[in-house]
MOPAC internal coordinates of N, CA, C and O (Angstrom, degrees):
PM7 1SCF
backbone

  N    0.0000 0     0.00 0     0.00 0    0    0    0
  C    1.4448 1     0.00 0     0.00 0    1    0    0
  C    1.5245 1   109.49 1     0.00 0    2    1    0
  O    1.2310 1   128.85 1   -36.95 1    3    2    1
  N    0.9197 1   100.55 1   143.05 1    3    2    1
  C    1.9553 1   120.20 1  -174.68 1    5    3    2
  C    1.5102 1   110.63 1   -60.17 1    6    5    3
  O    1.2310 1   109.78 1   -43.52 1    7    6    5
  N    1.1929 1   136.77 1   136.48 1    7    6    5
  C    1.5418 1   122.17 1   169.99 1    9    7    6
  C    1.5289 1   109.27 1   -83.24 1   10    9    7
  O    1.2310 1   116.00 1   -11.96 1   11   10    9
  N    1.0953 1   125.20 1   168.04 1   11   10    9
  C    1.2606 1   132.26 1  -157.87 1   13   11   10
  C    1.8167 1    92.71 1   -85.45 1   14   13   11
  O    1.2310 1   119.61 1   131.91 1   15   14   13
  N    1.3232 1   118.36 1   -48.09 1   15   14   13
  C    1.5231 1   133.77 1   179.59 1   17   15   14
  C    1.8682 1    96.28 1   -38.29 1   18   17   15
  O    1.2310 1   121.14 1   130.93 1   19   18   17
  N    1.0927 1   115.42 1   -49.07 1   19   18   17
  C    1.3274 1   119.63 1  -170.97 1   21   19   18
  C    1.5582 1   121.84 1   -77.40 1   22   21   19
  O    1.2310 1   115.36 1   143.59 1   23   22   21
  N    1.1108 1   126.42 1   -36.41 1   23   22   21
  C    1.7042 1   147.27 1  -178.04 1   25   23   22
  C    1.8673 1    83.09 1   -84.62 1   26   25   23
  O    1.2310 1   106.26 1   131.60 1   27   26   25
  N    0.7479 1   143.12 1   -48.40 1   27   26   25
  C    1.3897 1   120.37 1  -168.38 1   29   27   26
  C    1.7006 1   101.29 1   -92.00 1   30   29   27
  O    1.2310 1   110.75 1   162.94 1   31   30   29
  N    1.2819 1   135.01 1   -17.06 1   31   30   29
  C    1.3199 1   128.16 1   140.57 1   33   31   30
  C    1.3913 1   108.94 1   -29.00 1   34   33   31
  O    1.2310 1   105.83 1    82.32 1   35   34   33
  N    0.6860 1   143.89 1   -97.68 1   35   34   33
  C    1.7193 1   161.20 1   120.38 1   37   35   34
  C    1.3717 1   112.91 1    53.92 1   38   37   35
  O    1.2310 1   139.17 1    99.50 1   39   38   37
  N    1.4527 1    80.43 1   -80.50 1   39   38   37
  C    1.6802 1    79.04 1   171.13 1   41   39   38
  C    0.9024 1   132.35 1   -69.73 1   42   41   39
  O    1.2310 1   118.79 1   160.65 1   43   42   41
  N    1.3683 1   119.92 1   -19.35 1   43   42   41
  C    1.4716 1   115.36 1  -174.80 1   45   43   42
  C    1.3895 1   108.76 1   -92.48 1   46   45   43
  O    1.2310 1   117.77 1   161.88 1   47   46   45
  N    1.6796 1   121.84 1   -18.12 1   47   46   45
  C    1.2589 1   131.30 1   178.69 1   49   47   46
  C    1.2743 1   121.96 1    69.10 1   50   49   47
  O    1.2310 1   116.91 1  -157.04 1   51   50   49
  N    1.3137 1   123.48 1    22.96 1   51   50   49
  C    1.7128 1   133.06 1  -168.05 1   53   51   50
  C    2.0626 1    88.53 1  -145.33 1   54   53   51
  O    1.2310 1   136.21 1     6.46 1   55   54   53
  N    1.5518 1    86.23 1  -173.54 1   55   54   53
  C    1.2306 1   109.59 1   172.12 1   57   55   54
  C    1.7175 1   112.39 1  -102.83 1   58   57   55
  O    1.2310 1   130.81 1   -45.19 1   59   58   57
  N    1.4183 1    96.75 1   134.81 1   59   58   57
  C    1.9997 1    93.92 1  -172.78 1   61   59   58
  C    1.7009 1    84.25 1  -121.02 1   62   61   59
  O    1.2310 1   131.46 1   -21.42 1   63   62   61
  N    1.5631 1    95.48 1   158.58 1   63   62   61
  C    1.0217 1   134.64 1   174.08 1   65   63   62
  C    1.7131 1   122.43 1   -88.91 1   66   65   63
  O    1.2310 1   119.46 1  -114.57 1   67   66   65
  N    1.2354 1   118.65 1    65.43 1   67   66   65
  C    1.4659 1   116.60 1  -164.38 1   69   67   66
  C    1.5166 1   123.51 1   -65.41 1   70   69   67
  O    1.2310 1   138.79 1  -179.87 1   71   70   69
  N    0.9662 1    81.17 1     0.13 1   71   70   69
  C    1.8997 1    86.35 1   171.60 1   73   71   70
  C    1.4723 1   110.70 1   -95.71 1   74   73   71
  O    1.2310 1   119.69 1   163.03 1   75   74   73
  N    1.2083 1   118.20 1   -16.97 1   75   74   73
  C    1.5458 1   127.02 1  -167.75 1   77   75   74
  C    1.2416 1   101.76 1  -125.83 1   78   77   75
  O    1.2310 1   118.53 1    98.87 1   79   78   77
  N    1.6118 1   120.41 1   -81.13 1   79   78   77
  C    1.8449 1   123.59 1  -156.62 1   81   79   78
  C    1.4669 1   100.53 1   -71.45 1   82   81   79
  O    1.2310 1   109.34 1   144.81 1   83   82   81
  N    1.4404 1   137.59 1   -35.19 1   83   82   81
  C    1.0572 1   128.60 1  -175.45 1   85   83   82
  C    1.7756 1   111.93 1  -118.29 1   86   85   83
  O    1.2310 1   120.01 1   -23.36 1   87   86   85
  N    0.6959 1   117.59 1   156.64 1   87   86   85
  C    1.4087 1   114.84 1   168.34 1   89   87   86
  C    1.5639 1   115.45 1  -152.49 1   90   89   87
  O    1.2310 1   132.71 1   -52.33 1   91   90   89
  N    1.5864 1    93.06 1   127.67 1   91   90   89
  C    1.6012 1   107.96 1  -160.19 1   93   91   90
  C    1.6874 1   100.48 1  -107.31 1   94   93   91
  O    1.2310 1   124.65 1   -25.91 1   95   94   93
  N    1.4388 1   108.68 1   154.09 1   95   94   93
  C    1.8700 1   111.30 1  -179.52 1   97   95   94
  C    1.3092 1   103.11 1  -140.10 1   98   97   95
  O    1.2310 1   108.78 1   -30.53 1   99   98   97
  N    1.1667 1   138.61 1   149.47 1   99   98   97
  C    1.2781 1   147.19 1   119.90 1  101   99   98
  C    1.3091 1   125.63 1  -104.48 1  102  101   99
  O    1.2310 1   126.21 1   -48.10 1  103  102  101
  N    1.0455 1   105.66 1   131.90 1  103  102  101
  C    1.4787 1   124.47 1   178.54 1  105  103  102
  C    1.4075 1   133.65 1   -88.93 1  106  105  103
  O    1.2310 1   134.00 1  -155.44 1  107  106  105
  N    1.7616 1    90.54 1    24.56 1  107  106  105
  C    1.8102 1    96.02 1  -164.27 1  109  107  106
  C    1.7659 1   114.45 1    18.22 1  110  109  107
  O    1.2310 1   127.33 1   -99.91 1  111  110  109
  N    1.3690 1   103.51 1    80.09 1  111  110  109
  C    1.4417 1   100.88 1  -175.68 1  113  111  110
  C    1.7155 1   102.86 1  -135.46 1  114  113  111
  O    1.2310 1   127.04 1  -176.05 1  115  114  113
  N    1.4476 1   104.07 1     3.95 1  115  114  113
  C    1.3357 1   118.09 1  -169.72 1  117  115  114
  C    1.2769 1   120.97 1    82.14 1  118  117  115
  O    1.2310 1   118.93 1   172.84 1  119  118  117
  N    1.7882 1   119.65 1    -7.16 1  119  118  117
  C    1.1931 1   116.31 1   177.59 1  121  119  118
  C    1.6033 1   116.92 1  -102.24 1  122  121  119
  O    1.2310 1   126.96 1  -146.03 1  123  122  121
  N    1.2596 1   104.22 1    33.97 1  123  122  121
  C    1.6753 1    99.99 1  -172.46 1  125  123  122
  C    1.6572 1   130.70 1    59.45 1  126  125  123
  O    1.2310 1   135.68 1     8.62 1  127  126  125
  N    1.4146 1    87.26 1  -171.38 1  127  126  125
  C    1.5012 1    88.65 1  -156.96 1  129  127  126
  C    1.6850 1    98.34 1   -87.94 1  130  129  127
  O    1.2310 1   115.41 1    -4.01 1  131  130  129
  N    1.4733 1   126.31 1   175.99 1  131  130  129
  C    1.0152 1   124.91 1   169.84 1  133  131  130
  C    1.6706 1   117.17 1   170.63 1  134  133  131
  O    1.2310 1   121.00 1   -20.03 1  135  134  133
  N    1.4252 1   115.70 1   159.97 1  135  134  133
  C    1.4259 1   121.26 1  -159.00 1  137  135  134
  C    1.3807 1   122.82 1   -51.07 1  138  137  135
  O    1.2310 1   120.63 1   -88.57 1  139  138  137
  N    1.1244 1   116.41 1    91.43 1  139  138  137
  C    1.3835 1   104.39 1   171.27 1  141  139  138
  C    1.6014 1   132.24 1   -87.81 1  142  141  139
  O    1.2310 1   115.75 1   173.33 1  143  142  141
  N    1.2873 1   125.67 1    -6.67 1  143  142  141
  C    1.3123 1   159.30 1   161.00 1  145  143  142
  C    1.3508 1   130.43 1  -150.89 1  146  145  143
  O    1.2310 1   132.45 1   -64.10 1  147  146  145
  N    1.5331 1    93.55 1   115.90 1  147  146  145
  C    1.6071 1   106.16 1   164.96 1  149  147  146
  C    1.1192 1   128.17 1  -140.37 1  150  149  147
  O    1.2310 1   126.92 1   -51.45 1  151  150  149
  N    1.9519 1   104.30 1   128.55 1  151  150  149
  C    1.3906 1   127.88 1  -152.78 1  153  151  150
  C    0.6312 1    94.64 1   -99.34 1  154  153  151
  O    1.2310 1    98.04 1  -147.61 1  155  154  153
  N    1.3280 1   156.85 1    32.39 1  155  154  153
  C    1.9201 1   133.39 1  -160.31 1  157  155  154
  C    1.5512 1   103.80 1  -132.50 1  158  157  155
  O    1.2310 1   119.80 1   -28.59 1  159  158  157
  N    0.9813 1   117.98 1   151.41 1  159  158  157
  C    1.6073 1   131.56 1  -174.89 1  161  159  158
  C    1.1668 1   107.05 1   -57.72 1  162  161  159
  O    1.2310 1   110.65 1   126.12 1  163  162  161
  N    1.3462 1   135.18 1   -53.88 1  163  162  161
  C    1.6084 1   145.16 1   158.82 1  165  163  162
  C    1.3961 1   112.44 1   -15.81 1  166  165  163
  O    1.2310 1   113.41 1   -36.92 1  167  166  165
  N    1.0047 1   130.07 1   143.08 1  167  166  165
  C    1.8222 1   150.01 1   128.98 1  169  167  166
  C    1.8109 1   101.83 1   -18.04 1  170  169  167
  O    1.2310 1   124.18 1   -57.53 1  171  170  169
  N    1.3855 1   109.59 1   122.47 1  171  170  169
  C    1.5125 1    94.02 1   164.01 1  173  171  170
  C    1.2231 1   111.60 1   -84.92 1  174  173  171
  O    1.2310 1   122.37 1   -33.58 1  175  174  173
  N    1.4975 1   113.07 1   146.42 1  175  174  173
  C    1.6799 1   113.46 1   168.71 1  177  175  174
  C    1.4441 1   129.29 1   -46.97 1  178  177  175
  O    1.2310 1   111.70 1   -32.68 1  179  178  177
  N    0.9874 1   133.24 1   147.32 1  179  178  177
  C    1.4555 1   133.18 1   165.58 1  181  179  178
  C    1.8074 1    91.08 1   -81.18 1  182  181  179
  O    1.2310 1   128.21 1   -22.00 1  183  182  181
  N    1.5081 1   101.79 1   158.00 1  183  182  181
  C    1.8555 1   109.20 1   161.31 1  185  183  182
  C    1.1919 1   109.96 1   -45.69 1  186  185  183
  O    1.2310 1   106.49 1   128.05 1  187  186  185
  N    1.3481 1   142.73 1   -51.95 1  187  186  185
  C    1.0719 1   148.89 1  -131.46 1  189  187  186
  C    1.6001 1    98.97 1  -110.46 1  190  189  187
  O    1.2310 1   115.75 1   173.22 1  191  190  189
  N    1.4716 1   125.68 1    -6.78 1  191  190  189
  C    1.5421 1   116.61 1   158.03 1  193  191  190
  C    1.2975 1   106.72 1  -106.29 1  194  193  191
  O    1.2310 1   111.43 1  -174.97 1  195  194  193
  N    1.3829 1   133.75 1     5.03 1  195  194  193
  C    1.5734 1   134.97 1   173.62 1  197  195  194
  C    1.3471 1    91.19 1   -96.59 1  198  197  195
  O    1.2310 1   115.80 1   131.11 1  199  198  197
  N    1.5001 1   125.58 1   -48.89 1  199  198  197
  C    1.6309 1   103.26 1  -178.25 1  201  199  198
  C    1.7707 1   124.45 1   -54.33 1  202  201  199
  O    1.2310 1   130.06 1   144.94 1  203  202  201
  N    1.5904 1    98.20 1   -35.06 1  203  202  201
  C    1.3986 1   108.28 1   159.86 1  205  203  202
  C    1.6735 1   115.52 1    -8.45 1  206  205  203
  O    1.2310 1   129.53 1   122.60 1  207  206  205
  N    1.5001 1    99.24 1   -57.40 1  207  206  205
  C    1.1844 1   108.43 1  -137.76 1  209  207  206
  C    1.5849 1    98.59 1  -113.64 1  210  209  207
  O    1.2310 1   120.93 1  -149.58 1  211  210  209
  N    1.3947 1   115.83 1    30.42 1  211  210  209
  C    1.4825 1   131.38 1  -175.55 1  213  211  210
  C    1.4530 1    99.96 1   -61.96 1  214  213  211
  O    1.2310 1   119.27 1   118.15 1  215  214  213
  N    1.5994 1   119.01 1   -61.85 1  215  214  213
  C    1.7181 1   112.83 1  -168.24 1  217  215  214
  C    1.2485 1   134.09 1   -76.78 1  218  217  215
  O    1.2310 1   130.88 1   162.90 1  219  218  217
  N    1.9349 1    96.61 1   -17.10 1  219  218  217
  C    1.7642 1    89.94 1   158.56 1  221  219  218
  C    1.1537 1   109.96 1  -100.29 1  222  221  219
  O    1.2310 1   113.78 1  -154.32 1  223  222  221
  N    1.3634 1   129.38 1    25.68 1  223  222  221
  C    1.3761 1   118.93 1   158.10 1  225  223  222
  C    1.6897 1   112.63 1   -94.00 1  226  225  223
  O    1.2310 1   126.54 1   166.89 1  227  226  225
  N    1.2954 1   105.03 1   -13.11 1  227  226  225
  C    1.7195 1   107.38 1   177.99 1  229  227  226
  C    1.2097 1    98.46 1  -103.73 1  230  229  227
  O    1.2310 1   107.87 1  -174.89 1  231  230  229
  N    1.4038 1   140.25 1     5.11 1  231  230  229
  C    1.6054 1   122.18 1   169.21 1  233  231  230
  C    1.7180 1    92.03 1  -110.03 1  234  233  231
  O    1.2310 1   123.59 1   171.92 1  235  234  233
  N    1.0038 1   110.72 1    -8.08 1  235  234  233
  C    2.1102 1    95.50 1   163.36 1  237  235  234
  C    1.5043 1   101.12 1   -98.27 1  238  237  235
  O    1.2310 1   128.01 1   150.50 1  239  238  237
  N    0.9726 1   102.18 1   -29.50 1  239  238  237
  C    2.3556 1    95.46 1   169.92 1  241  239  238
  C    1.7105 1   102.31 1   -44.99 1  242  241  239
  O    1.2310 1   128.99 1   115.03 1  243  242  241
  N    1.6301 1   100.29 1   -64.97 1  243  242  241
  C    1.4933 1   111.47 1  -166.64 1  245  243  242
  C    1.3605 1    99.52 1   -53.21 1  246  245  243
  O    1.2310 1   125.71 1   117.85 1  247  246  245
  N    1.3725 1   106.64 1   -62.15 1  247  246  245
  C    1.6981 1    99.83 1  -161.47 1  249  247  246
  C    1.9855 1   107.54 1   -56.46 1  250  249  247
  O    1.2310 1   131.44 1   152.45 1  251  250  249
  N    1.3422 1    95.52 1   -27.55 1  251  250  249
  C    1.8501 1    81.00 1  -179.31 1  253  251  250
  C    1.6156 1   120.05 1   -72.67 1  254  253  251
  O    1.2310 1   127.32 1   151.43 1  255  254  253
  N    1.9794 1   103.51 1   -28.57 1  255  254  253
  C    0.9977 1   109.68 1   168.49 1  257  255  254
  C    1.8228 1   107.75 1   -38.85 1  258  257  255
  O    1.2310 1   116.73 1   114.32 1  259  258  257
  N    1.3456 1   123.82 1   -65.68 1  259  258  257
  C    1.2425 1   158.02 1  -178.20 1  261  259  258
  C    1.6726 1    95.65 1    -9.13 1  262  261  259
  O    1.2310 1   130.98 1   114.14 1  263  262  261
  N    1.3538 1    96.41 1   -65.86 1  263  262  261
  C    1.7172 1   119.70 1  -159.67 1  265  263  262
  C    1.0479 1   106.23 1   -77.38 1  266  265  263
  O    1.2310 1   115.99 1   128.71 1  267  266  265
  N    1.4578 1   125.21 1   -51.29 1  267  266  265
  C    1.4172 1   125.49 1   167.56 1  269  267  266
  C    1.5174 1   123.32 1   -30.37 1  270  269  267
  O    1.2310 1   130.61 1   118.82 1  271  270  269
  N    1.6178 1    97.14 1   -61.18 1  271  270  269
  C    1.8778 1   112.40 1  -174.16 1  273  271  270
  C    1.7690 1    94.81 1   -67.38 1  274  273  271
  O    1.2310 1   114.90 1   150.88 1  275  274  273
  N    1.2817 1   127.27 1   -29.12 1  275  274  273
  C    1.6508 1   120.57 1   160.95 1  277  275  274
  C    0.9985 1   135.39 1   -52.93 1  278  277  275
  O    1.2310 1   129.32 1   138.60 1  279  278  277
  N    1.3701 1    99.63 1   -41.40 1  279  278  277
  C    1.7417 1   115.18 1  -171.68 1  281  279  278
  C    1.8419 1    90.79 1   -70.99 1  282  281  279
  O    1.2310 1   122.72 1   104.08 1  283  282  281
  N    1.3302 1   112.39 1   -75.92 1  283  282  281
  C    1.1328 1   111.61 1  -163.54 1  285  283  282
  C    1.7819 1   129.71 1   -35.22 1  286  285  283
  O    1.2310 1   135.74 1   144.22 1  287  286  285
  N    1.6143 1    87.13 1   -35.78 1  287  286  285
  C    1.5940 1    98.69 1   165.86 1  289  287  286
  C    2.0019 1   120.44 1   -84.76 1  290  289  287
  O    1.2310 1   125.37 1  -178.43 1  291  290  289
  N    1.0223 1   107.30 1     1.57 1  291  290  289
  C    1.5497 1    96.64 1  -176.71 1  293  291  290
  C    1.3943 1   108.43 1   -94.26 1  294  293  291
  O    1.2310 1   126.72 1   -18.39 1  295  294  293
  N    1.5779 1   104.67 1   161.61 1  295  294  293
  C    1.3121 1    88.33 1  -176.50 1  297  295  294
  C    2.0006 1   119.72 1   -95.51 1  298  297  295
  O    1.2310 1   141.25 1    -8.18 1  299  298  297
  N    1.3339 1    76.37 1   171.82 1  299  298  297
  C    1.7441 1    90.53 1  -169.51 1  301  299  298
  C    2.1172 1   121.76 1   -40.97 1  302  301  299
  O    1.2310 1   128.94 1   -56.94 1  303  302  301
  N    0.9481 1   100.39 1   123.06 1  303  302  301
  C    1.3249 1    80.73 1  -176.23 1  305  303  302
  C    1.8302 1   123.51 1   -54.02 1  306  305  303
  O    1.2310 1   117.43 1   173.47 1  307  306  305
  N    1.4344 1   122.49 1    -6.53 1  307  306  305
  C    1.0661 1   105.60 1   158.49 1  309  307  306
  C    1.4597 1   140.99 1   -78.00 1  310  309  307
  O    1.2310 1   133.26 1  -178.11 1  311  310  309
  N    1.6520 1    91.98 1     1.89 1  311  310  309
  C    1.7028 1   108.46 1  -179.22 1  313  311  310
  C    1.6036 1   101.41 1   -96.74 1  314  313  311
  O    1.2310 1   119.55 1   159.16 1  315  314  313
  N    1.2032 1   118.47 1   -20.84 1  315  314  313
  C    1.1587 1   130.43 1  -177.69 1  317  315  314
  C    2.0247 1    97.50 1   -75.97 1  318  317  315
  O    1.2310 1   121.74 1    99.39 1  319  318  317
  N    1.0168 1   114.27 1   -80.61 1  319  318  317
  C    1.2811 1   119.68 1  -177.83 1  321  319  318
  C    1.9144 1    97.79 1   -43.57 1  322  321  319
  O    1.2310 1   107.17 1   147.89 1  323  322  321
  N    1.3408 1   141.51 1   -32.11 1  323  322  321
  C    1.0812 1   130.20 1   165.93 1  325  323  322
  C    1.5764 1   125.25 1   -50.11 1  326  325  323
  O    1.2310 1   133.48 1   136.28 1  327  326  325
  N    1.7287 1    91.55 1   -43.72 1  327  326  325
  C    1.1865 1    96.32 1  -178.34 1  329  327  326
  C    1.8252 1   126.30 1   -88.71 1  330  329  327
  O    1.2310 1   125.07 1  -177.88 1  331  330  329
  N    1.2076 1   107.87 1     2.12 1  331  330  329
  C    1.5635 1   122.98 1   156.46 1  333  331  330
  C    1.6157 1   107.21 1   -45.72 1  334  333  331
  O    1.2310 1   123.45 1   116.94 1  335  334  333
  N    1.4335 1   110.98 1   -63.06 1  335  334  333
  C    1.3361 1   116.84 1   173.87 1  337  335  334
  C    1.4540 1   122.78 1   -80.15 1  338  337  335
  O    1.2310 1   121.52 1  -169.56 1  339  338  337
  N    1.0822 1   114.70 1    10.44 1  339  338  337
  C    2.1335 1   110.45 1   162.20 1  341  339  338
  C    1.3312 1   117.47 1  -141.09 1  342  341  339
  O    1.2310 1   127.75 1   -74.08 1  343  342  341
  N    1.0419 1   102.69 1   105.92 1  343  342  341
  C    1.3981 1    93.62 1   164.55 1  345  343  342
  C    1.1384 1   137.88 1   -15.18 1  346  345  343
  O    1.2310 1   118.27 1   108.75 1  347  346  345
  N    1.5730 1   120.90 1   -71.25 1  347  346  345
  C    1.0239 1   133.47 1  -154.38 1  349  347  346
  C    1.9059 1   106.30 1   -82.45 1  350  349  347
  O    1.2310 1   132.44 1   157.21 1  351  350  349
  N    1.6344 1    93.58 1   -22.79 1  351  350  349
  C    1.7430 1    73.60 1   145.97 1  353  351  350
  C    1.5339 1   142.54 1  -112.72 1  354  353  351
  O    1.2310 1   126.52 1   168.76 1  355  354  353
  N    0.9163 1   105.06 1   -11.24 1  355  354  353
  C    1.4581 1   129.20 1   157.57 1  357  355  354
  C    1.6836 1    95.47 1   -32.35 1  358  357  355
  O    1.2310 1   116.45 1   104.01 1  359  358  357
  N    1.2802 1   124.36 1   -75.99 1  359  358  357
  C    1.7039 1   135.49 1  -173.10 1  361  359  358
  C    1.7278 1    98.24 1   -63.23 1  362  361  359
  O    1.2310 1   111.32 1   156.82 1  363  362  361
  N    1.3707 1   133.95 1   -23.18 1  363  362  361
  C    1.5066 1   128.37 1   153.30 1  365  363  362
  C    1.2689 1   114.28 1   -59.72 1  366  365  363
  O    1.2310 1   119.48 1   137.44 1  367  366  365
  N    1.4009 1   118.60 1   -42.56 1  367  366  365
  C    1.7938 1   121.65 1  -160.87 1  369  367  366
  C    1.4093 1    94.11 1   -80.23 1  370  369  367
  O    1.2310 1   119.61 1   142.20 1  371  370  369
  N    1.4325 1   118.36 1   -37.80 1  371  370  369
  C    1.3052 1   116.22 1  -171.77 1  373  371  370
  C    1.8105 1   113.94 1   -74.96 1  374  373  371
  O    1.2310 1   118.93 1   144.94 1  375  374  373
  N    1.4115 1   119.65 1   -35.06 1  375  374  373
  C    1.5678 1   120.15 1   157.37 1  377  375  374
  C    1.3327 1   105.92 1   -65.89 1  378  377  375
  O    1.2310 1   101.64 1   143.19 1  379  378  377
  N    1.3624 1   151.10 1   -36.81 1  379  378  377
  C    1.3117 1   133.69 1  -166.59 1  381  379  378
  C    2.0068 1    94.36 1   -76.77 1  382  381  379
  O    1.2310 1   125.99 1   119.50 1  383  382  381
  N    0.8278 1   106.10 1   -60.50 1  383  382  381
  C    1.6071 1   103.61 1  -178.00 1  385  383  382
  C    0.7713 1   101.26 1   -31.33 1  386  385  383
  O    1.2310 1   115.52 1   104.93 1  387  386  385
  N    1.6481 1   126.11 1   -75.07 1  387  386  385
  C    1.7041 1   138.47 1  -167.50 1  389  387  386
  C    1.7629 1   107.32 1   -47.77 1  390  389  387
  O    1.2310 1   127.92 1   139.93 1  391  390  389
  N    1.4435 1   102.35 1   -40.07 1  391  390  389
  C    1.7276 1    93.15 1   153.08 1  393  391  390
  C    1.4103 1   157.64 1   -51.50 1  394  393  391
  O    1.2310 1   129.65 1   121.80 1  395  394  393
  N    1.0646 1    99.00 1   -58.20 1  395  394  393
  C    1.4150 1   117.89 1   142.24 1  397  395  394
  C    1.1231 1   138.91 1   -36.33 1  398  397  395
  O    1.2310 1   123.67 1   118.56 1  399  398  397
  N    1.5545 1   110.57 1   -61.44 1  399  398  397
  C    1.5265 1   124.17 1   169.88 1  401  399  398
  C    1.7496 1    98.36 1   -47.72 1  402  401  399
  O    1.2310 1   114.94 1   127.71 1  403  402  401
  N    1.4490 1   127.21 1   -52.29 1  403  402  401
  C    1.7104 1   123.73 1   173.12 1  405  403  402
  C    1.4880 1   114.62 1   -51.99 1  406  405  403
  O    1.2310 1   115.86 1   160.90 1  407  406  405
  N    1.4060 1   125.47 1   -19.10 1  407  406  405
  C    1.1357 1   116.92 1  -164.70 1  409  407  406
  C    1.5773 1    97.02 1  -115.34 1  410  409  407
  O    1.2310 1   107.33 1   157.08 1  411  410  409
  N    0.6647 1   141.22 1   -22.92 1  411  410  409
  C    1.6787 1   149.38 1   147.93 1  413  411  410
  C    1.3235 1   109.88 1   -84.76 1  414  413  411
  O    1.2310 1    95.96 1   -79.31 1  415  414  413
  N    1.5320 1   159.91 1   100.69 1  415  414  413
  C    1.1756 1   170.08 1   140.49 1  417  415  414
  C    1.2122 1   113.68 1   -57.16 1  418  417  415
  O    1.2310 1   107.24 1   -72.06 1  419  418  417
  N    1.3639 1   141.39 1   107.94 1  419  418  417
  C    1.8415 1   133.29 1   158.14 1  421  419  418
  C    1.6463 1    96.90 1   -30.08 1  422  421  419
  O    1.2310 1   118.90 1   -33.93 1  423  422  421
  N    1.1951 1   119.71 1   146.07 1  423  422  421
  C    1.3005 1   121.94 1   172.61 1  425  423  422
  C    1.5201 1   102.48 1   -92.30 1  426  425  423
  O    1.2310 1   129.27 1   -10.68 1  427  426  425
  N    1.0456 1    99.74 1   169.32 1  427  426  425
  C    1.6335 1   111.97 1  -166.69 1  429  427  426
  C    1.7315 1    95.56 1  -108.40 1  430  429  427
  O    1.2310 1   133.91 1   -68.18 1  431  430  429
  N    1.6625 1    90.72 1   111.82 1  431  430  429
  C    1.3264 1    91.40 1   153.60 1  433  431  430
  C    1.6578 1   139.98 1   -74.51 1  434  433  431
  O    1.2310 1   120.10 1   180.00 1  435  434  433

């Protein structure tokens, strides 16, 4: 299931400021999180136009999932800047990426 942080990404189609333009609560009450302030020039959503927006909010979950499990495996940019200057690792950094990229896949929308 989509987080609410993400479906109102969405809708609004920009970058929000959740400490300021939006403000999100949970109430550990079992009913999730939900709007408790909104600063933004926009219409607030009803539930029922954020649910709208449930499956591209779980194919940008996945895909960030994606980048994350990448990032963590690539190597450091100082091995990277090493390998500017050698060949022979430069053509390593470039198979380990190409690895990775197989073991992390963008999911197919």
């Amino acid at each position: 299931m989509a987080t609410l942080l993400n479906k109102i990404k969405i809708y609004l189609d920009r970058e929000v400021d959740f400490n300021k333009d939006v403000l999100l609560q949970d109430d550990s009450d079992g009913k999730g999180a939900y709007i408790k302030e909104w600063n933004v020039a926009e219409a607030q959503p009803t539930d029922e136009q954020l649910n709208a927006f449930e499956s591209q909010a779980n194919d940008m979950e996945a895909l960030n999932q994606v980048y994350s499990n990448r990032k963590s495996e690539y190597p450091s940019i100082e091995k990277l800047v090493v390998a500017l200057y050698d060949t022979d690792d430069k053509a390593a950094i470039e198979a380990k990426r190409a690895e990775i990229k197989l073991k992390y896949p963008k999911p197919v929308a």
